[in-house]
MMTF fields as JSON, N, C-alpha, C and O atoms, coordinates in Angstrom:
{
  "mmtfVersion": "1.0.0",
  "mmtfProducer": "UNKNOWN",
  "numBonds": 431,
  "numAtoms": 432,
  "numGroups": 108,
  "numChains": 1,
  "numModels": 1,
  "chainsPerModel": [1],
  "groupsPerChain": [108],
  "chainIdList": ["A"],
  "bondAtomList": [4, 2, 8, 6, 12, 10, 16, 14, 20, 18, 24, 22, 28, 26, 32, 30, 36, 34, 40, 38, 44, 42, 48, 46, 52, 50, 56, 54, 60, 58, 64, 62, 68, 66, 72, 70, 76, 74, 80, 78, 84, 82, 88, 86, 92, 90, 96, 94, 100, 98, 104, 102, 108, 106, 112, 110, 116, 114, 120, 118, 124, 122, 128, 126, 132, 130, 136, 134, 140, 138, 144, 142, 148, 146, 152, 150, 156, 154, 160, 158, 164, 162, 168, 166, 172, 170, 176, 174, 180, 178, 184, 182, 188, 186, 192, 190, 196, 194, 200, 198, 204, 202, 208, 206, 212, 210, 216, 214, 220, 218, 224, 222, 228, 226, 232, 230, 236, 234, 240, 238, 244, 242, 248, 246, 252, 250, 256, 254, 260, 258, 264, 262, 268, 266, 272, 270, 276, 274, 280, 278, 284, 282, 288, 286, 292, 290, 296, 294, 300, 298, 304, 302, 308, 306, 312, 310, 316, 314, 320, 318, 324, 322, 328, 326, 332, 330, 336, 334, 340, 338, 344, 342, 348, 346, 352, 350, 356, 354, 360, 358, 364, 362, 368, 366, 372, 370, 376, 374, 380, 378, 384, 382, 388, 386, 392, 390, 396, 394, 400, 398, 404, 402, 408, 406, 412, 410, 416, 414, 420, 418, 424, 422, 428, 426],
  "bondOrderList": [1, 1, 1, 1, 1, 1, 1, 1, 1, 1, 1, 1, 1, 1, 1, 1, 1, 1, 1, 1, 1, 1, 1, 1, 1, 1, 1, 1, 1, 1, 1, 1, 1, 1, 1, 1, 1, 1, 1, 1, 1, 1, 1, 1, 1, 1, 1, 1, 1, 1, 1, 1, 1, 1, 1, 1, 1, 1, 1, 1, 1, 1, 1, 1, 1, 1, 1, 1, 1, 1, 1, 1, 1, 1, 1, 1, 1, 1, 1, 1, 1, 1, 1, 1, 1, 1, 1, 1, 1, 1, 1, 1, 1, 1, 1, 1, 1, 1, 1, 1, 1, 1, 1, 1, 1, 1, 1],
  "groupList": [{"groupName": "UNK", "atomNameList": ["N", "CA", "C", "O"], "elementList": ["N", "C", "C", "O"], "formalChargeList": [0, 0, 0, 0], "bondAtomList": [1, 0, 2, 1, 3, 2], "bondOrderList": [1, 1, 2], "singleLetterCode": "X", "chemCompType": "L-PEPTIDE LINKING"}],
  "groupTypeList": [0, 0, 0, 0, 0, 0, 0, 0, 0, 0, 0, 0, 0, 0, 0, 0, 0, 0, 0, 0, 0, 0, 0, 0, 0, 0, 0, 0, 0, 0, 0, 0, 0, 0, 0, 0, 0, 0, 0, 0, 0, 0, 0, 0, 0, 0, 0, 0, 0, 0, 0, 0, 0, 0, 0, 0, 0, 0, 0, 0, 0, 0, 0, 0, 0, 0, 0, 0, 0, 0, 0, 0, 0, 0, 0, 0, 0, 0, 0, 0, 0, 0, 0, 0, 0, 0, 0, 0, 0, 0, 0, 0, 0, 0, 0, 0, 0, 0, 0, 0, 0, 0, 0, 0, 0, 0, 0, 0],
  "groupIdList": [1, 2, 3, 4, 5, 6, 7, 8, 9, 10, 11, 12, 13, 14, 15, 16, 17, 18, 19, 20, 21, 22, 23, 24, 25, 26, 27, 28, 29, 30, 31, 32, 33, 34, 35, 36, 37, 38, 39, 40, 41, 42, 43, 44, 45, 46, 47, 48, 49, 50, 51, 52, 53, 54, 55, 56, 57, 58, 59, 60, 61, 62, 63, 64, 65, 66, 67, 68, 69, 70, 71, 72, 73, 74, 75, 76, 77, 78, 79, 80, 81, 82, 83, 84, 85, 86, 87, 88, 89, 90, 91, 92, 93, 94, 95, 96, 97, 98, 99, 100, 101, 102, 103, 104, 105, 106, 107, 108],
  "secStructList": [7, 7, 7, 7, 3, 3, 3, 7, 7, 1, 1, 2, 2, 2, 2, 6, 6, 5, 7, 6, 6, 1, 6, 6, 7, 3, 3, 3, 7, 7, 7, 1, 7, 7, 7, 7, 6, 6, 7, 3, 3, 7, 7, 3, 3, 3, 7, 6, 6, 7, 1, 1, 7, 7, 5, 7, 7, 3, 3, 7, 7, 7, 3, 3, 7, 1, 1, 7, 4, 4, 4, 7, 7, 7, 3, 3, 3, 3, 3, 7, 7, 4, 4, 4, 2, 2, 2, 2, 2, 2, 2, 2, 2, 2, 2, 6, 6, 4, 4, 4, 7, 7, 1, 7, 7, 1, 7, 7],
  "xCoordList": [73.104, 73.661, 72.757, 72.456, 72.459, 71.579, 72.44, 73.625, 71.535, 72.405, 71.792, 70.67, 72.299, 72.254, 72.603, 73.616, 71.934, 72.468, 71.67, 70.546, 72.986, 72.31, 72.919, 74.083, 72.311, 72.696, 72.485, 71.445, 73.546, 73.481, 73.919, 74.888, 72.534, 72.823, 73.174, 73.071, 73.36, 73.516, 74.385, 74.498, 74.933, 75.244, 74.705, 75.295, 73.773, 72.614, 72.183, 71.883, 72.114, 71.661, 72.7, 72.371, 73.838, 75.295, 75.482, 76.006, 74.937, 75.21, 74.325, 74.787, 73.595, 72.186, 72.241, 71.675, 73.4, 73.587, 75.099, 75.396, 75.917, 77.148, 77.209, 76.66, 78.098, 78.467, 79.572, 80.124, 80.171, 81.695, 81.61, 82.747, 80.985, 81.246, 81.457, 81.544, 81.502, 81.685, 83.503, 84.186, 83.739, 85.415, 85.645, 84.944, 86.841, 86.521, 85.962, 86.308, 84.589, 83.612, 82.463, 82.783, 81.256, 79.664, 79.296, 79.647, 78.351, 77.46, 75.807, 76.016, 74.564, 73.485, 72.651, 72.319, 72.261, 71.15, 69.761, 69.253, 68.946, 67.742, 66.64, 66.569, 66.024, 65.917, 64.255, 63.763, 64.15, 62.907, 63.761, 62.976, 64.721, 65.388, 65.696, 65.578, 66.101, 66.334, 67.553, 67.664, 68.589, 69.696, 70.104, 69.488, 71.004, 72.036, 73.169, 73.973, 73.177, 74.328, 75.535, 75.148, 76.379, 78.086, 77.505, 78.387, 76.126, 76.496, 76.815, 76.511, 77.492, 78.25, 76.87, 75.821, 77.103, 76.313, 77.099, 78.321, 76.252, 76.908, 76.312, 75.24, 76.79, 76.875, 76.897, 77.832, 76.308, 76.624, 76.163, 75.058, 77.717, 77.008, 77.271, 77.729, 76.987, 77.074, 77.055, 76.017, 78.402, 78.622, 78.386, 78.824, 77.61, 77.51, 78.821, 79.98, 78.264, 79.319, 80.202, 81.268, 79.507, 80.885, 79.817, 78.622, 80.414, 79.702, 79.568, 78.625, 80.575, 79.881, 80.139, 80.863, 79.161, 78.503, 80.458, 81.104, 80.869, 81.456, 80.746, 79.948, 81.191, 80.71, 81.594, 82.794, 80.95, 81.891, 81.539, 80.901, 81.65, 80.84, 81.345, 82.476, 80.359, 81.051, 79.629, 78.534, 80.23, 79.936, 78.521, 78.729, 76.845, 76.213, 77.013, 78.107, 76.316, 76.842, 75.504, 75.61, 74.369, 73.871, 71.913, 71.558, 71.148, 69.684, 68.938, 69.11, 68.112, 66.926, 65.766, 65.552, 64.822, 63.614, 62.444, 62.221, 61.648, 60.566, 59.886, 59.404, 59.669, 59.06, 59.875, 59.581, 61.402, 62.464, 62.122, 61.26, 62.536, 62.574, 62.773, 63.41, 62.266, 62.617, 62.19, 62.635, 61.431, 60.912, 61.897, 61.502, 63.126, 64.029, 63.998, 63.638, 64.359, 63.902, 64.536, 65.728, 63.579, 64.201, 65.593, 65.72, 66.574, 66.981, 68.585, 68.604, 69.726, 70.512, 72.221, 72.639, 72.882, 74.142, 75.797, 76.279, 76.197, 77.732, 78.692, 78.675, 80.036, 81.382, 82.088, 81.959, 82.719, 83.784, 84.831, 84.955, 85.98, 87.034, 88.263, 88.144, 89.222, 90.437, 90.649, 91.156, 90.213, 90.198, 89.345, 89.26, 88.724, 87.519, 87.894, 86.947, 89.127, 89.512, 89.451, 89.433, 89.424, 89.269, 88.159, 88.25, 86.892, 85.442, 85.374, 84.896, 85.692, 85.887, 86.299, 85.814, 87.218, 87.986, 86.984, 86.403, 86.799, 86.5, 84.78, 84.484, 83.755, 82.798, 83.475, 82.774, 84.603, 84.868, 85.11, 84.808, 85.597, 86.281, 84.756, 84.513, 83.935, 82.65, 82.147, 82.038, 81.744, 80.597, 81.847, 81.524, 83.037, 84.089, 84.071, 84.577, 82.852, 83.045, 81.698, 81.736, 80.659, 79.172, 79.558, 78.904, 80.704, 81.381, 80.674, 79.846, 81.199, 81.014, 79.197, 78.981, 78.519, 77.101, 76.328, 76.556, 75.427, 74.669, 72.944, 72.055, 72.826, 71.6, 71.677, 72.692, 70.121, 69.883, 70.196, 70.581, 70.16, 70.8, 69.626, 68.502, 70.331, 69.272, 69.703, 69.05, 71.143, 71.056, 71.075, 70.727, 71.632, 71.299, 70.979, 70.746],
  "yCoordList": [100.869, 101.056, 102.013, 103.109, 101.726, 102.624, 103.442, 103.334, 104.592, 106.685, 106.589, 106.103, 106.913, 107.392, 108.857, 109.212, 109.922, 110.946, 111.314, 111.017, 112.257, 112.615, 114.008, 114.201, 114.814, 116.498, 116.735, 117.079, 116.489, 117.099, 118.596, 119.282, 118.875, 120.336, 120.324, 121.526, 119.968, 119.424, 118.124, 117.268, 118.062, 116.993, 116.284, 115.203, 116.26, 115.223, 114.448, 113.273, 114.929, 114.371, 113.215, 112.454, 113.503, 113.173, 111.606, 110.566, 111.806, 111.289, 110.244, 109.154, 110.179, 109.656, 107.943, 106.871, 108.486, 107.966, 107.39, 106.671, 107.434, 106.965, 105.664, 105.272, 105.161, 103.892, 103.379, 102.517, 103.872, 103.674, 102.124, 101.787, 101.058, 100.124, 99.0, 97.775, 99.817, 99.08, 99.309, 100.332, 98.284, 98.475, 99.931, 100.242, 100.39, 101.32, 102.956, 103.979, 102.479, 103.382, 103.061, 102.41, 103.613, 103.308, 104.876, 105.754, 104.453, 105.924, 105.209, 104.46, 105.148, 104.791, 105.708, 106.788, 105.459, 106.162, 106.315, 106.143, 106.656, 106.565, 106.492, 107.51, 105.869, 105.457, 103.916, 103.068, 104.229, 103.315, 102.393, 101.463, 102.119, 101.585, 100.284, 100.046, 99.346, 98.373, 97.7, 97.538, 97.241, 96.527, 95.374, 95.244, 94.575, 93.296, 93.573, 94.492, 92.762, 92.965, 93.092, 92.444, 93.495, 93.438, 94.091, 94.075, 94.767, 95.352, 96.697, 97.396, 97.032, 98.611, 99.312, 98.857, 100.454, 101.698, 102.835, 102.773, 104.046, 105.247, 106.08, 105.653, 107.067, 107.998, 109.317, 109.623, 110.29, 111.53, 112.424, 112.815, 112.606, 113.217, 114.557, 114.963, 115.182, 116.669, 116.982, 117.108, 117.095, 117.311, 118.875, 119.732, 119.048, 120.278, 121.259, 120.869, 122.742, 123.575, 123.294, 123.874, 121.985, 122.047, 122.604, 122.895, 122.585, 123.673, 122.875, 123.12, 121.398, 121.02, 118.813, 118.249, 118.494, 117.027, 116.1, 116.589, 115.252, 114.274, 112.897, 112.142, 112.803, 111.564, 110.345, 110.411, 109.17, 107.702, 106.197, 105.929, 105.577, 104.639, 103.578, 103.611, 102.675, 101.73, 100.922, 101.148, 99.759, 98.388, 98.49, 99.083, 98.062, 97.642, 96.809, 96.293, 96.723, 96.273, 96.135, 95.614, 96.893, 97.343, 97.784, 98.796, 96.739, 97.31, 97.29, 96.556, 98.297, 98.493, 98.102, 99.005, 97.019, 97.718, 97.956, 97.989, 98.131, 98.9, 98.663, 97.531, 99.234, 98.597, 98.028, 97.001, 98.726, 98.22, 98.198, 99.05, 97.289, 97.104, 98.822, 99.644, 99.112, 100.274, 101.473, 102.533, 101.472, 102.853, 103.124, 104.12, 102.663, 102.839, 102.951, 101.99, 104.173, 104.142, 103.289, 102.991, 102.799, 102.028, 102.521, 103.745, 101.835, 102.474, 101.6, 100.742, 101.536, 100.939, 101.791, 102.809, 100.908, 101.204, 100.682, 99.563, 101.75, 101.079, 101.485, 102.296, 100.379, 100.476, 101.396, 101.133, 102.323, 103.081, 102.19, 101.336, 102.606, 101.509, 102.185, 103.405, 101.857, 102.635, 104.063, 105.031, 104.003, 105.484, 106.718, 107.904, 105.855, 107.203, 107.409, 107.237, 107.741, 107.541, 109.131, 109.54, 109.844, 111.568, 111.605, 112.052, 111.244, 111.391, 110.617, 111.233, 109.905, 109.139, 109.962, 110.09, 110.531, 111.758, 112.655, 112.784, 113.167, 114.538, 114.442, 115.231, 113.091, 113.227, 112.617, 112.565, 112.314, 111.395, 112.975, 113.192, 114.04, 115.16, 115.905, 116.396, 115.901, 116.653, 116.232, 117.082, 115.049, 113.881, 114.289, 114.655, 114.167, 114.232, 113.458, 112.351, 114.253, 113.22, 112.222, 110.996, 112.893, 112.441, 110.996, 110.224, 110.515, 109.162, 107.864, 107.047, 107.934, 107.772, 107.375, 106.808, 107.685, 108.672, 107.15, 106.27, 107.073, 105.955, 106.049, 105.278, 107.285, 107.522, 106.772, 106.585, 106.17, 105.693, 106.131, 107.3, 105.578, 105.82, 105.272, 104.863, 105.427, 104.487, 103.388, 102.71, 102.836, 101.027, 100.318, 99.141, 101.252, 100.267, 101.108, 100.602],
  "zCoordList": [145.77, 147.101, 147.875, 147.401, 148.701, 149.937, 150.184, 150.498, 149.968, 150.823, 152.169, 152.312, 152.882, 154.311, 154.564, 153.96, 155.41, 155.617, 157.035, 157.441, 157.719, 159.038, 159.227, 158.877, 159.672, 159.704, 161.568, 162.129, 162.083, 163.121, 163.501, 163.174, 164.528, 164.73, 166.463, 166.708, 167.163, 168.737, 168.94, 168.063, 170.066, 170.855, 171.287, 171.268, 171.74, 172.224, 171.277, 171.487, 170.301, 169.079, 167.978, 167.069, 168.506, 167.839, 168.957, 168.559, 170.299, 171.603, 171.168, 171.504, 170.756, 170.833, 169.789, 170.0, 168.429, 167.074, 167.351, 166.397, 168.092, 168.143, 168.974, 170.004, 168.107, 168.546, 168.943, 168.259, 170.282, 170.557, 170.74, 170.41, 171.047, 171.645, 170.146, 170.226, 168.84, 167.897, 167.449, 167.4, 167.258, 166.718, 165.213, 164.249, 165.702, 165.117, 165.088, 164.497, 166.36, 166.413, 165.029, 164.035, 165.232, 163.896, 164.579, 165.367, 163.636, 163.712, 163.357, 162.403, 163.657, 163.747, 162.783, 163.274, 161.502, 160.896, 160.789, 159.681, 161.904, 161.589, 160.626, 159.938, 160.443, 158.329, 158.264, 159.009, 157.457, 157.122, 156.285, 156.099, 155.752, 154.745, 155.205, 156.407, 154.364, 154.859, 154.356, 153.141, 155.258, 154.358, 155.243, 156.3, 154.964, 155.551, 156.502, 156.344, 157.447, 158.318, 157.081, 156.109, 156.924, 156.251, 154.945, 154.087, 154.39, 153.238, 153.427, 154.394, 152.366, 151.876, 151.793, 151.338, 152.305, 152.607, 152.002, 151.861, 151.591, 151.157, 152.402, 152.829, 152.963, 154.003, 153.908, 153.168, 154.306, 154.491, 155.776, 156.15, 156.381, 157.736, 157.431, 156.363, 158.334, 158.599, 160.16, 160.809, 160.701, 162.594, 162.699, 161.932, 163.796, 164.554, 164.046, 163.905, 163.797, 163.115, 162.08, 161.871, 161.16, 160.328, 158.965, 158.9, 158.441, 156.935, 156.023, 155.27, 155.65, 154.516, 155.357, 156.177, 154.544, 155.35, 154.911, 153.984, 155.461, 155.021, 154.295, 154.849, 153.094, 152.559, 152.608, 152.339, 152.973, 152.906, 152.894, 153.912, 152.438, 152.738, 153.911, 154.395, 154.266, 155.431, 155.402, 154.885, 156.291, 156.538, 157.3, 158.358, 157.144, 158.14, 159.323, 159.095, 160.692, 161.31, 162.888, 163.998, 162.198, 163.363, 162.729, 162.122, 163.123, 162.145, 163.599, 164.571, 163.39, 164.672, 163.858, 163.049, 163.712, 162.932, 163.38, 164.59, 162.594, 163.05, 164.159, 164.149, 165.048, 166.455, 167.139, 167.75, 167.193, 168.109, 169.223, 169.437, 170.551, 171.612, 172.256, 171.597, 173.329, 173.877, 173.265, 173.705, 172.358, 171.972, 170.948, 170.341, 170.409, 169.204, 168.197, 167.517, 167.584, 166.065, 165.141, 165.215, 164.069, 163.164, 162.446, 162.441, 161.888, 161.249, 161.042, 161.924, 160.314, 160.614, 160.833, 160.281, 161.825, 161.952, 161.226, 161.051, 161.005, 160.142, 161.0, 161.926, 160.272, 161.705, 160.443, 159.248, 160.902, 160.439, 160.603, 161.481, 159.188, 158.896, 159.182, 159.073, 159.459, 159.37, 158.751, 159.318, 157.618, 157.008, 157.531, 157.21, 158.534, 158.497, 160.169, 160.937, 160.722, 162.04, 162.067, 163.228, 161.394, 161.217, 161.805, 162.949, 161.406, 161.357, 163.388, 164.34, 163.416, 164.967, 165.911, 167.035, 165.438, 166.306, 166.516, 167.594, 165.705, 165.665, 166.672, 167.569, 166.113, 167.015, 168.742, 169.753, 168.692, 170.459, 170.949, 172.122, 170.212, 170.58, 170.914, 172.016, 169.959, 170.428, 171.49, 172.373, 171.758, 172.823, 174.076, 175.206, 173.697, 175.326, 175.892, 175.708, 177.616, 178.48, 178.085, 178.191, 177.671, 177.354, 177.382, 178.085, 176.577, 176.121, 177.125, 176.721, 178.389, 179.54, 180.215, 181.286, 179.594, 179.988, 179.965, 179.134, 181.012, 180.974, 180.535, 180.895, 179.624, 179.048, 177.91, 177.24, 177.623, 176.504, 175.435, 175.411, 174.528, 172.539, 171.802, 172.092, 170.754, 169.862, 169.534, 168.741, 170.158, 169.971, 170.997, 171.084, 172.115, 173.743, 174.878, 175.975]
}
């Protein structure tokens, strides 16, 4: 199973990797790695001020690769599942209004 991990220290950076427009909410891992739309991923984030990373796994749903359109880093995205609606919260609660924001990301 492919590990994924992302340590955010900023918002911009959190802004940048989120994926509200996926059911659920995703989160985008920047990564040389390579996997399949719908396979299981292992995860470990770490959000701005929190002290220790959340681990979980979830669904591809989302691959940039190398030499993405737009200057995008490679890398792939998973949809958070019902259980992980804690982890959803808590970054919609950080990003706020950012939510809204018509600056580029790293998937559109």
């Amino acid at each position: 199973m492919i590990e994924l991990s992302a340590e955010y220290t900023n918002n911009q950076q959190l802004y940048r990797n989120y994926m509200p427009f996926v059911t659920n909410g995703g989160l985008f891992f920047p990564t040389v790695e390579t996997a399949a739309i719908g396979e299981t991923v292992s995860a470990s984030l770490l959000l701005p001020d929190d002290l220790e990373p959340v681990i979980f796994e979830a669904k591809v749903v989302w691959l940039n690769p190398k030499g993405a359109h737009g200057g995008r880093p490679a890398g792939i995205g998973v949809r958070f599942n019902e259980s992980h609606i804690k982890i959803r919260s808590e970054i919609e609660k950080l990003l706020n209004r950012k939510l809204n924001s018509t600056e580029t990301t790293s998937t559109m």
